[in-house]
N, C-alpha and C positions, 0 to 999 in steps of 0.2 A: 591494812593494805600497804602495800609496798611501792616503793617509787615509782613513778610512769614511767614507760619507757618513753623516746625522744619521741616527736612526733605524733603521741598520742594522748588524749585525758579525759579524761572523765567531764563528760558534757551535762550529763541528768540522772535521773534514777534509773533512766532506763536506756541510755544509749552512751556512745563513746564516739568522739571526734577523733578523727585525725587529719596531717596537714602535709602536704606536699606541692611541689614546685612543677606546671605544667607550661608546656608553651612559654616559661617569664612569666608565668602567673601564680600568683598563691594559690592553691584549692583546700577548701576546709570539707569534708563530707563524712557526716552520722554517720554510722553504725548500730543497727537494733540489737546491741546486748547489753546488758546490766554491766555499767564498770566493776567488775571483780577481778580479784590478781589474774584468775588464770584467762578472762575474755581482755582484758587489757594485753595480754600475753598474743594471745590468739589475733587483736587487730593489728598488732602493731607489726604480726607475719605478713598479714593483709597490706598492709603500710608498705612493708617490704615489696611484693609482688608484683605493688602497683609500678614503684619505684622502678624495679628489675624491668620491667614492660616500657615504660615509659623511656630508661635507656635504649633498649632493644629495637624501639620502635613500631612496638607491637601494638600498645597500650589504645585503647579505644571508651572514651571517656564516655559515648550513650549505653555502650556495654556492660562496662563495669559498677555505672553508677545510671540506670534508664532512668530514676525518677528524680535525679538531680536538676537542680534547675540552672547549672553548670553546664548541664550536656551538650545543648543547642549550643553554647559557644564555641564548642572544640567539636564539631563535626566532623571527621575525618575525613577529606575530599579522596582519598586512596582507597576509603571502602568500598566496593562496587555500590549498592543499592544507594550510596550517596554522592558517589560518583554519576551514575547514572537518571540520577531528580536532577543534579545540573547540565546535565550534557543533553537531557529534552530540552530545559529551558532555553539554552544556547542555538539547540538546533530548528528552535520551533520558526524561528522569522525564515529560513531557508526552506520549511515544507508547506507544500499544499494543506488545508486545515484535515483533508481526510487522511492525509499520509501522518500526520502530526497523530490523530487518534487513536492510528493504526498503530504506530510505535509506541504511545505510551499506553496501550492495551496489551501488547507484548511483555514492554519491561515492567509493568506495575502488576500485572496478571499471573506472568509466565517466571520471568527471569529472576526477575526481586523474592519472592516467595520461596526459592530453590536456592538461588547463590548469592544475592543479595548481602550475605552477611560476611563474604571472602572478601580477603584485601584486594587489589588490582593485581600485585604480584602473583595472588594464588589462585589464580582463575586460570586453568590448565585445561589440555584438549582433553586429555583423560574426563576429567570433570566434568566440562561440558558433552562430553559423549553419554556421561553415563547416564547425566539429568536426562540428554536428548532422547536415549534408546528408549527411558520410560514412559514418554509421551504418548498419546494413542490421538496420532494427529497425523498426517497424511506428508507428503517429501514438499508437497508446496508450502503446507503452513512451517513445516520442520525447515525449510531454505529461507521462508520469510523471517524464523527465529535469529536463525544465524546472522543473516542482514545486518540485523538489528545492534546485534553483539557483537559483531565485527567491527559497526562502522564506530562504535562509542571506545573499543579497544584503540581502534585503528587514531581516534583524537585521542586516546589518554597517553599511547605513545608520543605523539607532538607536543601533547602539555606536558613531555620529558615525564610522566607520572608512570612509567611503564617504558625499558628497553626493547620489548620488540611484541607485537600483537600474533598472541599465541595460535591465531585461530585464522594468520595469514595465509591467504592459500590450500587454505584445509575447509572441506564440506563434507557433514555427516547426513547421509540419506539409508533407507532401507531398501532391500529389493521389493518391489513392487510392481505390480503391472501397470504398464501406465496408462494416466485420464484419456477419455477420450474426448480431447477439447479441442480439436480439430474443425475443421471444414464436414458440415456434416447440411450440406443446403435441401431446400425444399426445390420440388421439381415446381412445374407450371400449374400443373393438376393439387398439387396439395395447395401451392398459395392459392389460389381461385377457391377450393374448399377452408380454407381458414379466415378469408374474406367474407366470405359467403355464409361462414357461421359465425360474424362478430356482430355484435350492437350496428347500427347507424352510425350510434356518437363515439363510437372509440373505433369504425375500421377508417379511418383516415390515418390516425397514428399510426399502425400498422401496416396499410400501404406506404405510408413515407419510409415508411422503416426499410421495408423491401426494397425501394428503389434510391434510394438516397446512399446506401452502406457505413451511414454516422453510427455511432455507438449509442447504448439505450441512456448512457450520462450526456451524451451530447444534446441529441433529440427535445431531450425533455427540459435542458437548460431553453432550449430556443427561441429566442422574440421575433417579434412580425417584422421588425426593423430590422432585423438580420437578412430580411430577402430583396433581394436585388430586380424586381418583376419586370424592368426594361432590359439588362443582363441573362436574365434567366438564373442567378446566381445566388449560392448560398453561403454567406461568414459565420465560419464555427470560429467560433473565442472563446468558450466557455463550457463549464460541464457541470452538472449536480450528481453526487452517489451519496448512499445511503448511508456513509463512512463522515461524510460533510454533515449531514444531518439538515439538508438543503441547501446548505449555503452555496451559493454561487463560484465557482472557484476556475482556474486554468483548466485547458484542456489536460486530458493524462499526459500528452507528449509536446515536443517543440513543433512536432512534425501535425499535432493535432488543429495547430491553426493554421487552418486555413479554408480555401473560396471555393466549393463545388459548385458544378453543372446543378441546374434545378431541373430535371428530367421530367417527357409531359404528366407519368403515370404520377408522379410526387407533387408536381403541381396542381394537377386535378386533388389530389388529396388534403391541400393547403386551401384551394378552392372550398372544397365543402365543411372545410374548417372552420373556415372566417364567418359564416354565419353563427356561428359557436362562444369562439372567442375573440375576434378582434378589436372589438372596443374594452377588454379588460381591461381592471387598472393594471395590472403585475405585467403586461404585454407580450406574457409569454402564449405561445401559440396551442401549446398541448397542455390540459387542467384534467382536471378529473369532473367526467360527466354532470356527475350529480349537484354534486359541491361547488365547482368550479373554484378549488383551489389548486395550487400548484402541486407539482410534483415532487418529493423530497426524495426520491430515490426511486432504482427501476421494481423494488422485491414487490410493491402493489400491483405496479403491472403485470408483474408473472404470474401472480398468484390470483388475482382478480379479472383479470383479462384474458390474457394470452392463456395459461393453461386451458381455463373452460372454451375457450376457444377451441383448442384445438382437441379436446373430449368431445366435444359437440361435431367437431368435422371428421372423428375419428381418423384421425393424422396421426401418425408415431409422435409421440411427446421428442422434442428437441427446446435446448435452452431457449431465452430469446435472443441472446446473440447471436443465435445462426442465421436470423433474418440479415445481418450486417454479410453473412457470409454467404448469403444465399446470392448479394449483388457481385460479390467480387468473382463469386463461380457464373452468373448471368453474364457480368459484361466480357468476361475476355472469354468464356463459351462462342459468345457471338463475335469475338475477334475483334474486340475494343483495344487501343493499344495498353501493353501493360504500364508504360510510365505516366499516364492518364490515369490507368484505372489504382493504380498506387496514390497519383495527388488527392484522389476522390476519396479514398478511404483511410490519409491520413496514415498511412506508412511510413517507417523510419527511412525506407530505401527500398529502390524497385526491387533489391536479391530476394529483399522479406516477401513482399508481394509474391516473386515466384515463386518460392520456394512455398509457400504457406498454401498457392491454388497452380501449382503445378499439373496437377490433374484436370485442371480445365485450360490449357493452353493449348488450342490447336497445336499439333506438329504434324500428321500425317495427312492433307490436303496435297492432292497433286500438282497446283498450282503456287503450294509455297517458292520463293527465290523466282516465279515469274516476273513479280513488280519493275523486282531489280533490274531483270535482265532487259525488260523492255524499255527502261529507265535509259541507262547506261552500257546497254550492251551491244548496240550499234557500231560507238566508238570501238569498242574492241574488234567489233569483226571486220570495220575499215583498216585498222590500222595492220591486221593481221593480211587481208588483203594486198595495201601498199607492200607489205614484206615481200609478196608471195610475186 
C-alpha cells in the first residue's frame, strides 16, 4: 500500500477516516471501505467534495454524514425543514394553542416531507407551485399552506437568512367553484322542527345557539359565572375547538370578547339548564348529557346531536354554524340595529356584518327616512318658511 493521501488513513480493517475543518472545528468521520490503495484514493475524492461544499457553502453536515454523531452540532439553520422546527418554536408563545397545532400539522405533515430538504435560498415560486398543484386539497386548506410558508419566509428574511421572501405577494389557488359557507339560515318553521325533534337534555344548547349568535367554540367554553342575570348579559372570553384539544383558549378574534344581550328565548334555555349542570364542579354550563363531561370540541356535537336532529325533523341538513347565522339573518330581518347586531355576534366591523347578511337588511319599507324626517325635519321646513 502506498502513501495516504493528506487527510485520510487507514482507521481499521474495514473502514477509512478522514479529517477536515468545519465551522473552527475539527471533524473526523469513518468511512465503510476497507483501506486499500484504490478506496483510500476514492475517500480522499470524498474528503475533496466535502471540502469544495464546505467552501461553497453548500455543505450540510446531517446529509452528508446522518449517522454521525457530529451532525446534531452543525444543523444548518438555512435548511428549510430546520429552519422551520425553529421558527414554530419561536413562534409558539405568540399563538393560540389551536393555531400552534394547526401550523405545526402543516409544516411537519405537508411542507417538511416535500421541501424540507431545500436551502432557504432555493425554495422558489416555481417550487412551491409545483408541490402545491399536486395536492388534492381544496383553495382553503392550499391558502392555509401558504400562510404558513409565507409567514416563516417572511422571518427568515428579517433574520437577514434570506434577501427577499419569494412567495411575497404571490397566492397559488385552482379554479374552482366556490364553498357554499355562507348565510344559509333556518326559517321559523324548521327551528321549531329541530327543537321539537331533539332530546329534553341537549335542546337547550341548541336553542341558545339560535338566539344568542356565539360560535359552537364559544358556547361550549361557557360558565355560569359568565351570566350576568341582573344585566341580562353575557361575557364571551373564551373558546374550546377541537384543534385545542379542549383546552381553554382566547376567543378567535379581538373583536370576540365581548358582553351580549341575554335574550328571553336563550335565557329560558339557560333556565332549563341549571337543573342539569349548575352545581358542576368544571362550572361550565353545556356538558354532554350522559357523562356530564365537558366539551372538547363542536365535531360531537354535529355528529351526535345536531345531525340526528335534524334527520329526525326532516330539515335540509345545514352546518351547525348556520344556527349562529340564522340569529344575525333573525335580528336585523326584524329591523334590530346593525351596529348592535355586529356587537352581538362578535364582528371585526359593521362593513362585515353587512356585507355578510346583506340579504336580510330591510331596505324597501315605505316608511324608511320617515324617523329622520319627523326627528329633524321641522327645523328645515321653518327655516325654508322664514326665507319664503
Amino acid at each position: 500500500m502506498g502513501r495516504e493521501p493528506e487527510g485520510v488513513r487507514s482507521a481499521s480493517a474495514s473502514t477509512i477516516e478522514i479529517d477536515f475543518y468545519y465551522q473552527g472545528t475539527r471533524c473526523r468521520e469513518r468511512l465503510k471501505l476497507k483501506p486499500t490503495t484504490s478506496n483510500l484514493k476514492r475517500a480522499a475524492r470524498h474528503r475533496a467534495a466535502v471540502i469544495a461544499a464546505i467552501e461553497d457553502g453548500t455543505f450540510d453536515y446531517s446529509v452528508t454524514f446522518p449517522a454521525s454523531k457530529n451532525a446534531h452540532k452543525f444543523i444548518r439553520s438555512d435548511r428549510l425543514d430546520n429552519y422551520l422546527a425553529q421558527w414554530l418554536e419561536h413562534k409558539r408563545p405568540t399563538l393560540k394553542a389551536s393555531s400552534y397545532r394547526t401550523y405545526k400539522t402543516i409544516v411537519e405533515r405537508l411542507i417538511v416531507p416535500k421541501l424540507g430538504h431545500l436551502l432557504l435560498p432555493e425554495v422558489s415560486r416555481p417550487k412551491v407551485r409545483d408541490w402545491l398543484s399536486g395536492l388534492t386539497v381544496g383553495n382553503k386548506r392550499m391558502s392555509n399552506i401558504q400562510t404558513v410558508l409565507r409567514s416563516a419566509l417572511t422571518d427568515a428574511v428579517h433574520d437577514d437568512l434570506l434577501q427577499t421572501n419569494p412567495l411575497h405577494g404571490w397566492h397559488y389557488r385552482r379554479n374552482e367553484a366556490p364553498a357554499n359557507t355562507g348565510p344559509d339560515p333556518f326559517t321559523r318553521e324548521e327551528q321549531s322542527a329541530i327543537l321539537g325533534a331533539l332530546r329534553p337534555e341537549s335542546r337547550p344548547l341548541i336553542q341558545f345557539a339560535f338566539w344568542t349568535g356565539m360560535r359552537p367554540s364559544e358556547y361550549i367554553a361557557l360558565e355560569w359565572g359568565d351570566i350576568d342575570w341582573q344585566r341580562m348579559e353575557i361575557h364571551v372570553t373564551k373558546s374550546i375547538t377541537a384543534a385545542a384539544r379542549g383546552e381553554i383558549e382566547d376567543t378567535k378574534t379581538n373583536a370576540g370578547r365581548r358582553v351580549i344581550s341575554l335574550l328571553p328565548p336563550a335565557a329560558e334555555a339557560l333556565k332549563q339548564q341549571k337543573a342539569a349542570t349548575f352545581m358542576h364542579p368544571s362550572g361550565r354550563i353545556f356538558l354532554w348529557p350522559r357523562s356530564q363531561k365537558p366539551f372538547s370540541g363542536d365535531t360531537d356535537i354535529r355528529e351526535k346531536i345536531w345531525r340526528p336532529a335534524l334527520l329526525r325533523a326532516g330539515v335540509r341538513y345545514r352546518r351547525l354554524y348556520q344556527a349562529r347565522h340564522t340569529f344575525g339573518s333573525m335580528m336585523l330581518s326584524a329591523g334590530e340595529p346593525l351596529a348592535w347586531v355586529s356587537r352581538q355576534m362578535g364582528h371585526r366591523d359593521v362593513v362585515f356584518t353587512a356585507r355578510t347578511y346583506a340579504r336580510w337588511i330591510p331596505n324597501d319599507s315605505p316608511e324608511l327616512g320617515m324617523r329622520a324626517v319627523e326627528m329633524f325635519g321641522q327645523h328645515s321646513q321653518d327655516s325654508v318658511s322664514n326665507d319664503a
